[in-house]
C-alpha positions as CSV (number, residue, x, y, z in Angstrom):
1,X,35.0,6.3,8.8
2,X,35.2,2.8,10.0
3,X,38.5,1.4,11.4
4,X,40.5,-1.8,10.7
5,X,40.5,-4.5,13.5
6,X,38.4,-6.3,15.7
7,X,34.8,-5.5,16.7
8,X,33.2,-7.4,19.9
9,X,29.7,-7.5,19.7
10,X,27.1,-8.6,22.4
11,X,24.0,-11.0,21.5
12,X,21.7,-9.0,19.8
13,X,23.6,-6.2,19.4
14,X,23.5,-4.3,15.7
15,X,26.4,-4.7,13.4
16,X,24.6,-2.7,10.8
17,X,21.1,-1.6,10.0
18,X,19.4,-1.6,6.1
19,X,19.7,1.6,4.5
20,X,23.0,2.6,6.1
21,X,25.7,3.8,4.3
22,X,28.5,1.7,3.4
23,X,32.2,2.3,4.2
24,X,33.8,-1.4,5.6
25,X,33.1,-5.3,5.3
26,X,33.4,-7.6,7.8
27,X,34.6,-11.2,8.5
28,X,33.4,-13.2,10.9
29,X,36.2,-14.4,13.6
30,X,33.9,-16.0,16.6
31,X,30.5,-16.5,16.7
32,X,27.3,-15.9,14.3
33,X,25.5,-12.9,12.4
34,X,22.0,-12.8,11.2
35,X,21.4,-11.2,7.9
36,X,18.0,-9.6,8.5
37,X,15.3,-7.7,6.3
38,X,12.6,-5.5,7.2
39,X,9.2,-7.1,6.6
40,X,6.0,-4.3,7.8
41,X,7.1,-3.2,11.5
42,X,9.6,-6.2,12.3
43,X,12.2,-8.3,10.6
44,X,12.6,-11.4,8.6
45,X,16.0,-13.4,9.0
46,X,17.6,-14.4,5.5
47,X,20.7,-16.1,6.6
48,X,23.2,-16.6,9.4
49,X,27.0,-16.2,8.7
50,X,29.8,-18.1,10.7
51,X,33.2,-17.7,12.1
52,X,35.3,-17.4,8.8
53,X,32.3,-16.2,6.7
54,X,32.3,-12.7,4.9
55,X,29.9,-9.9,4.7
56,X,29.0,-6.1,3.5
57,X,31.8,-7.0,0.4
58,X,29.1,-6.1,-1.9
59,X,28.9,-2.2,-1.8
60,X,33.3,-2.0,-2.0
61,X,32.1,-1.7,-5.8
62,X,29.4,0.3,-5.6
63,X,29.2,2.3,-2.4
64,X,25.7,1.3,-2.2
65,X,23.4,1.5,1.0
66,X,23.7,-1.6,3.1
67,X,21.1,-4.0,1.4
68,X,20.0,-5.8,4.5
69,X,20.8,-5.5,8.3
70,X,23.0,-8.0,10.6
71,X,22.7,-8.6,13.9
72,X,24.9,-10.6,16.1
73,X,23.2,-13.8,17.0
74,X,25.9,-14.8,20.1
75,X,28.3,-12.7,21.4
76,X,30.7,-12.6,18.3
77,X,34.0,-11.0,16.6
78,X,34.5,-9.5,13.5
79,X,37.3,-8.2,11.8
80,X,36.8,-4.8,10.1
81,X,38.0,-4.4,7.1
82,X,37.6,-0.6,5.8
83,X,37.6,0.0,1.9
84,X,40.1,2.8,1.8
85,X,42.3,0.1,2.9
86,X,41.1,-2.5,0.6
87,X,40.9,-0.4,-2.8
88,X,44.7,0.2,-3.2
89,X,45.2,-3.3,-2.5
90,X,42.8,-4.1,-5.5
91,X,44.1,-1.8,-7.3
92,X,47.2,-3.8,-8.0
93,X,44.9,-7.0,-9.2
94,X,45.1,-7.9,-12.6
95,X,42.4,-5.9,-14.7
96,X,41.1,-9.5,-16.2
97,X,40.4,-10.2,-12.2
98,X,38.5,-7.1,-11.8
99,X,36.3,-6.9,-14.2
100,X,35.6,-10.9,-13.4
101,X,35.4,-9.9,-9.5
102,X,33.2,-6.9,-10.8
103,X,30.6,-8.7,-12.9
104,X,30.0,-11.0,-10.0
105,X,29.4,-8.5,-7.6
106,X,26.5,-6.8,-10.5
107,X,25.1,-10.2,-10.8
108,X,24.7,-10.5,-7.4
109,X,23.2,-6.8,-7.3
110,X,20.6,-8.1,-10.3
111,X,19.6,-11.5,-8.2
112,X,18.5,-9.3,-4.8
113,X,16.6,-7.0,-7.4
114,X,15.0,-10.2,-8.4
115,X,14.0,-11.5,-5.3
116,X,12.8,-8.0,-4.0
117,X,10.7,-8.4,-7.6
118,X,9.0,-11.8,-6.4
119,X,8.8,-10.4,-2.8
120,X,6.8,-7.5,-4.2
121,X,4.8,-10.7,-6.4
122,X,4.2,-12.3,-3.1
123,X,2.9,-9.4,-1.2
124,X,-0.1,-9.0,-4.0
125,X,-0.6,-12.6,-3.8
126,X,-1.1,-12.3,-0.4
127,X,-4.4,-10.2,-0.7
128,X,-7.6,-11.6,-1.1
129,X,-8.3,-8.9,-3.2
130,X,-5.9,-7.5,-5.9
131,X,-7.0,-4.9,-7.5
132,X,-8.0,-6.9,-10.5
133,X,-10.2,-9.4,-8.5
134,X,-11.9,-6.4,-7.5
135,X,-13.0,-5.1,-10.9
136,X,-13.6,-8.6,-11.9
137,X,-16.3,-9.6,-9.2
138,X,-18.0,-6.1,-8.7
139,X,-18.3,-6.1,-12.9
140,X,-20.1,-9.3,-11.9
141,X,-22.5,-7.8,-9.6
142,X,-23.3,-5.1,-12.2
143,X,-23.6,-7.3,-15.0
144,X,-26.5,-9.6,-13.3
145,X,-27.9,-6.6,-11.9
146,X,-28.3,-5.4,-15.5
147,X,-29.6,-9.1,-16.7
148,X,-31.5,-10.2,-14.3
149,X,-32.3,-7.0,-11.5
150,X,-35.6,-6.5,-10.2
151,X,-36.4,-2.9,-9.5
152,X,-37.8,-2.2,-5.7
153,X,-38.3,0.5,-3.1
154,X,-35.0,-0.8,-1.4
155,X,-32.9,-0.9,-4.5
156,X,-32.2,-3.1,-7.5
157,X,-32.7,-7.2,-6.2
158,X,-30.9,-9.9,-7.8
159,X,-30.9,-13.9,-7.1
160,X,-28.2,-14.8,-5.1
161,X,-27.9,-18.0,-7.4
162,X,-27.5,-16.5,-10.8
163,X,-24.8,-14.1,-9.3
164,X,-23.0,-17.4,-8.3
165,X,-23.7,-18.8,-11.4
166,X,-22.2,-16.0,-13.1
167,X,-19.2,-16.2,-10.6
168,X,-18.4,-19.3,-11.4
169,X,-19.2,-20.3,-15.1
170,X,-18.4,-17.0,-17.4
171,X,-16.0,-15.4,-15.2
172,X,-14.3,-17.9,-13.9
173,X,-13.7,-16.7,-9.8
174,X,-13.8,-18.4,-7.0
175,X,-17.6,-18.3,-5.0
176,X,-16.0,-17.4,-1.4
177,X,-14.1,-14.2,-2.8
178,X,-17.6,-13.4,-3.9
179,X,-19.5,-14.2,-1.2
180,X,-16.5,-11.8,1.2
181,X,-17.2,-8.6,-1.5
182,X,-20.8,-8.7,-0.6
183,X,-19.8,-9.0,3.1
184,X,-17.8,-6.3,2.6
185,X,-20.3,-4.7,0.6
186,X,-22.6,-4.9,3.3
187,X,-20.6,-3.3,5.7
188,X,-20.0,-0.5,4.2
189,X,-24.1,0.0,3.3
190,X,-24.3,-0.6,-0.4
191,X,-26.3,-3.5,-0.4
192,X,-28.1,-6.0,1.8
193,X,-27.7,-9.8,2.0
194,X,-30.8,-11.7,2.7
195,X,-31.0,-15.4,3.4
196,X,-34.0,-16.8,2.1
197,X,-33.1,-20.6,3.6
198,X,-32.1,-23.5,1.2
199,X,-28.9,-22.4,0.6
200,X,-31.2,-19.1,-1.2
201,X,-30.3,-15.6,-0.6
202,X,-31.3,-12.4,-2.1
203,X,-29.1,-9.2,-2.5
204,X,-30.6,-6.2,-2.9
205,X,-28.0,-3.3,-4.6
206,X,-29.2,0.3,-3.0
207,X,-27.6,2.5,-5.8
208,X,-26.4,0.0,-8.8
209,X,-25.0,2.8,-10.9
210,X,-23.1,3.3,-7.9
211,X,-21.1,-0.2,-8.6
212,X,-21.1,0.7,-12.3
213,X,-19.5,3.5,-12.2
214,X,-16.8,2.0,-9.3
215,X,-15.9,-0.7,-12.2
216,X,-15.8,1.7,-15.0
217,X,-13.4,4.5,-12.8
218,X,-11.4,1.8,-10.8
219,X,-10.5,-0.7,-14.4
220,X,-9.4,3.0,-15.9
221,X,-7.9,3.6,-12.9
222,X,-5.7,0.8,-12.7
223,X,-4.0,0.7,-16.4
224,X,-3.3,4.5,-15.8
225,X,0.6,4.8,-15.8
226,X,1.6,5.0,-12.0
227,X,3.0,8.2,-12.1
228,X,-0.1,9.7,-13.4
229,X,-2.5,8.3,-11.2
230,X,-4.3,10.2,-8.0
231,X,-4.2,7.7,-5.1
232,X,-6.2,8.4,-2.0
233,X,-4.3,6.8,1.0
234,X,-6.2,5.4,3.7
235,X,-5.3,8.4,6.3
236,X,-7.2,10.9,3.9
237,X,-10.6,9.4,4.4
238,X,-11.8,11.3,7.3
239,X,-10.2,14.1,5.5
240,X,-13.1,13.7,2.8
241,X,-15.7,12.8,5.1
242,X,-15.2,15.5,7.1
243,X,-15.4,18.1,3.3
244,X,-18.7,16.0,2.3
245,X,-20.3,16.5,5.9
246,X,-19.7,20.3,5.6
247,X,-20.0,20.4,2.4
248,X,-23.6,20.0,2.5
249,X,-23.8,22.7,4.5
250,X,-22.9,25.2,1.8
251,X,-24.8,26.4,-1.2
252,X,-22.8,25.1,-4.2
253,X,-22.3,28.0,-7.2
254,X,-22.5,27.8,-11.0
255,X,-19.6,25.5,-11.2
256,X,-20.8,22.9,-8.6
257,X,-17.7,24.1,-6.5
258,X,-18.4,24.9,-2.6
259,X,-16.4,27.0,-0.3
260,X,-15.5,25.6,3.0
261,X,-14.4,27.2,6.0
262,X,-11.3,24.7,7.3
263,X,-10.7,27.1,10.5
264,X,-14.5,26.1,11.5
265,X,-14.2,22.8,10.3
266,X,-11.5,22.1,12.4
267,X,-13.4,23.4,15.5
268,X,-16.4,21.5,15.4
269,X,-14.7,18.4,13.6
270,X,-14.8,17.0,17.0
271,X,-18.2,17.5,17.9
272,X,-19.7,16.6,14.7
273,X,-17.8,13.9,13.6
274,X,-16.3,12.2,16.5
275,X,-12.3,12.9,15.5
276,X,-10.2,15.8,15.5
277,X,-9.3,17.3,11.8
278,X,-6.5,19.7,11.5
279,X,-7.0,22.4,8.5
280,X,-3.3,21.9,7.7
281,X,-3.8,18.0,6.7
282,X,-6.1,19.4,4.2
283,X,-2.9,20.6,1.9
284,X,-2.3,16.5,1.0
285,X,-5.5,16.5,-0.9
286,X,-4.9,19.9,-2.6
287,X,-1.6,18.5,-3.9
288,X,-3.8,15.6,-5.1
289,X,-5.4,18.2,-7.3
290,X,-9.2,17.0,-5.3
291,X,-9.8,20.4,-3.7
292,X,-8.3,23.9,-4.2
293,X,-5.3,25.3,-2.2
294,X,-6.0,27.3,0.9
295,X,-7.9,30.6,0.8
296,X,-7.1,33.0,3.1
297,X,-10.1,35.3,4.6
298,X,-10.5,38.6,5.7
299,X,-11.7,37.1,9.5
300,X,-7.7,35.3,9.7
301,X,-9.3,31.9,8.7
302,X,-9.1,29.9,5.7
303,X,-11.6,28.3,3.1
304,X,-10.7,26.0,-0.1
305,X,-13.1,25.3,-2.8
306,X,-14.0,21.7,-4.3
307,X,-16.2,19.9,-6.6
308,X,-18.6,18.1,-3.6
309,X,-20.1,15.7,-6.3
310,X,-17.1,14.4,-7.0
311,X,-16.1,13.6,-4.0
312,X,-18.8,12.0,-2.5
313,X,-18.2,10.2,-5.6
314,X,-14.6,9.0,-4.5
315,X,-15.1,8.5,-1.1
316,X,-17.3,5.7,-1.3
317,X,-15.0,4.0,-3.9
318,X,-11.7,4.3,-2.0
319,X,-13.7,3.4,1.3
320,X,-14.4,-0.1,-1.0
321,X,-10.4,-0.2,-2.1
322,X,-8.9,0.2,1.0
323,X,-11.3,-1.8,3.3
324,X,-10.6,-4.6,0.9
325,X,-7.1,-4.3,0.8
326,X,-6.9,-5.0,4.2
327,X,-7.8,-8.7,3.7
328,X,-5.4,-11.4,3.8
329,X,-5.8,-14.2,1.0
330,X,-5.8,-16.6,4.1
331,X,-8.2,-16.3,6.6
């Protein structure tokens, strides 16, 4: 429990932190503060208080979580000013002045939301590749492939120009967002980019269902209420690379479900695959509902059962999501 008087802090030094619980505000009696918000692994600065300047007043009506953090910018003194203290004193205010002094404080509270709201705005913005721009420009690439795609030993070609044209005049993107998918596209191994000179260039699609079906799953994917949806985090992608690679090891039975031996996984995870795989990690995709829980076998070790086709149907599509993701909108 804070206590009432004055608080000397050193430059730098941490008043409060965001997320802490709230139990005092402060006033500023020498020197200078710096409201701060996180922002990824460091800190954005949203204001700086003075001597004579107030601050934490807004959770006295809520007893909320600090909303922000504040740092001491000099050496500086504050006066504390604990809300035990302060609520029998505003108990004795006028109840017109509280419920005035009230509604502020819950207009206030509605304004951050509203910034966090753009913030959160911003942040999409911020990508190159929303998850819309995605579906848009890979429905491109499957739509010329069905118009115009040549069928060859190396895949499904189509004109680099028409898939500009495309880009461009029906739907509407901009030519460089296209031109970084099939970069990206590349990389990953589901297409090839030739230059033919001239400003020509032909890409050849290995598997275009492949990109079909991404556009199809991924559009349904994204209207899907949140709380509904299966989202494959970044960190789990070894996880399924490592079930497809030994999956294919296995016979699959009647139901197209295999049965794969985590304990020996994890032992040669290394050797085969470059990168250590603990069985245990495997319980964040069975709570994803992609493979079964843990089995436990006679020899101490434990199996789980999946549907291999469809995962090495999902891999390759969140390997496209979150490689994508990645990019900023300014390069």
């Amino acid at each position: 429990m804070a206590e009432s008087g004055v608080r000397v802090l050193e430059k730098g030094e941490i008043l409060f932190r965001e997320g802490d619980p709230s139990d005092c505000m402060f006033v500023i009696k020498k020197g200078r503060i710096a409201i701060t918000k996180t922002k990824g692994s460091g800190e954005i600065v949203l204001a700086e208080l003075h001597a004579g300047q107030m601050l934490g007043e807004m959770a006295f009506f809520d007893n909320k979580p600090r909303s922000a953090g504040a740092r001491a910018v000099e050496k500086t003194e504050v006066i504390v000013l604990p809300f035990n203290a302060l609520y029998s004193q505003f108990k004795k205010f006028p109840e017109w002045l509280k419920a005035t002094v009230r509604t502020v404080n819950s207009h206030l509270r509605e304004a951050n939301q509203r910034i966090k709201n753009l913030e959160r705005a911003e942040e999409k913005d911020a990508k190159m590749f929303p998850g819309d721009v995605i579906v848009r420009l890979c429905a491109v690439i499957s739509l010329v492939g069905f118009k115009v795609g040549e069928k060859t030993e190396e895949g499904l070609v189509i004109p680099g120009g028409v898939l500009r044209t495309y880009c461009i005049q029906i739907f509407h993107q901009p030519t460089h967002r296209m031109q970084k998918l099939l970069e990206v596209l590349e990389e990953l191994q589901l297409l090839n980019i030739e230059d033919l000179g001239e400003g020509r260039t032909k890409v050849t699609l290995f598997d275009h269902s492949q990109i079909t079906d991404f556009v199809d799953w991924y559009n349904k994917w994204l209207y899907t209420k949140e709380a509904d949806r299966i989202e494959v985090q970044e960190r789990h992608l070894d996880l399924l690379h490592a079930l497809i690679v030994f999956g294919n090891k296995v016979e699959a039975d009647a139901n197209n479900q295999v049965r794969v031996n985590l304990t020996v996984l994890q032992n040669k995870a290394m050797e085969e695959l470059g990168y250590q795989v603990n069985a245990t990690d495997m319980d964040t995709l069975s709570e994803l509902g992609l493979i079964g829980e843990r089995i436990s076998e006679d020899d101490n070790t434990t199996s789980t059962e999946f549907d291999l086709a469809e995962i090495k149907r999902l891999y390759p599509f969140w390997r496209i999501i979150h490689t994508l993701n990645k990019i900023p909108a300014k390069q």
